[in-house]
C-alpha positions as CSV (number, residue, x, y, z in Angstrom):
1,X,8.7,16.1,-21.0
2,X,8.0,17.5,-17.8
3,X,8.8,16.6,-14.1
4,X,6.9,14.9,-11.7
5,X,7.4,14.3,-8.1
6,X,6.5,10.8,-6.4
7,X,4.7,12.5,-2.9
8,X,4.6,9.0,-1.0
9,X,8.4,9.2,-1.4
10,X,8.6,12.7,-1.0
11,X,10.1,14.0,2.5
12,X,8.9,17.8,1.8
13,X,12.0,19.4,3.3
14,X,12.6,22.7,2.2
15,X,16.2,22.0,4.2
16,X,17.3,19.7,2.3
17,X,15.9,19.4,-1.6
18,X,18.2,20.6,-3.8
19,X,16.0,20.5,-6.9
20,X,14.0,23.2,-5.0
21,X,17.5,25.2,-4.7
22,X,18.6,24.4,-8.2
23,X,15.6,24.4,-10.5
24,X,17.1,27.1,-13.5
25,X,13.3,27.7,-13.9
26,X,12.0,28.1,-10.2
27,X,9.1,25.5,-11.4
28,X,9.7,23.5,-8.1
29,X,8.2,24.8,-4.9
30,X,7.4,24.3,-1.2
31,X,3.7,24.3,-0.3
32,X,2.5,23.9,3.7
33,X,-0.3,21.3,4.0
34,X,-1.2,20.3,7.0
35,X,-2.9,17.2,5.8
36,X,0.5,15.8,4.2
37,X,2.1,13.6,7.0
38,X,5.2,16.6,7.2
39,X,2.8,19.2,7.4
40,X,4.2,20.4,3.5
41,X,4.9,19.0,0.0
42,X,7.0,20.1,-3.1
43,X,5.1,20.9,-6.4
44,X,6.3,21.6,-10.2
45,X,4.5,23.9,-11.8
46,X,4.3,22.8,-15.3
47,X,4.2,26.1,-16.9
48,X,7.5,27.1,-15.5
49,X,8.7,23.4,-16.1
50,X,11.2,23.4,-19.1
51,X,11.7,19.5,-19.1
52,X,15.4,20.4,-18.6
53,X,15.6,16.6,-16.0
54,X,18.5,18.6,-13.6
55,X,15.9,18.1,-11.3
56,X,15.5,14.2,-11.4
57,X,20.0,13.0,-10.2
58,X,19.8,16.3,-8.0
59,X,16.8,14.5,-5.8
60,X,18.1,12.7,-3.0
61,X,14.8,10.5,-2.5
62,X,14.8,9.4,-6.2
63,X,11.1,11.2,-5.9
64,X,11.5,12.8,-9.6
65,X,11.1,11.5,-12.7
66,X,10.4,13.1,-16.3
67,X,6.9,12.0,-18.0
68,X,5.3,13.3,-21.4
């Protein structure tokens, strides 16, 4: 299993996600974009993704779920 986020219900504030805070394995990270609507997005990188799912109740958008 591994984490995916849902970017059309993403906000991309670094402020506010806790995932990005509270990942045990750092696989979630900010990224500036300017072509995303906030100017940024979160990413998971699946290498450093353990499955672990803290990541999916911790997101305040619902924007995470785990996948195989």
């Amino acid at each position: 299993m591994i984490a995916v986020i849902d970017r059309r219900k993403c906000a991309s504030d670094q402020r506010i996600c806790k995932p990005l805070r509270e990942c045990p394995t750092s696989a979630i990270f900010w990224v500036e974009d300017e072509d995303e609507p906030l100017g940024s997005r979160m990413e998971i990188d699946p290498e450093k993704c353990d499955g672990c799912g803290i990541c999916v109740p911790l997101c305040c958008g619902n924007c995470i779920e785990m996948r195989r």
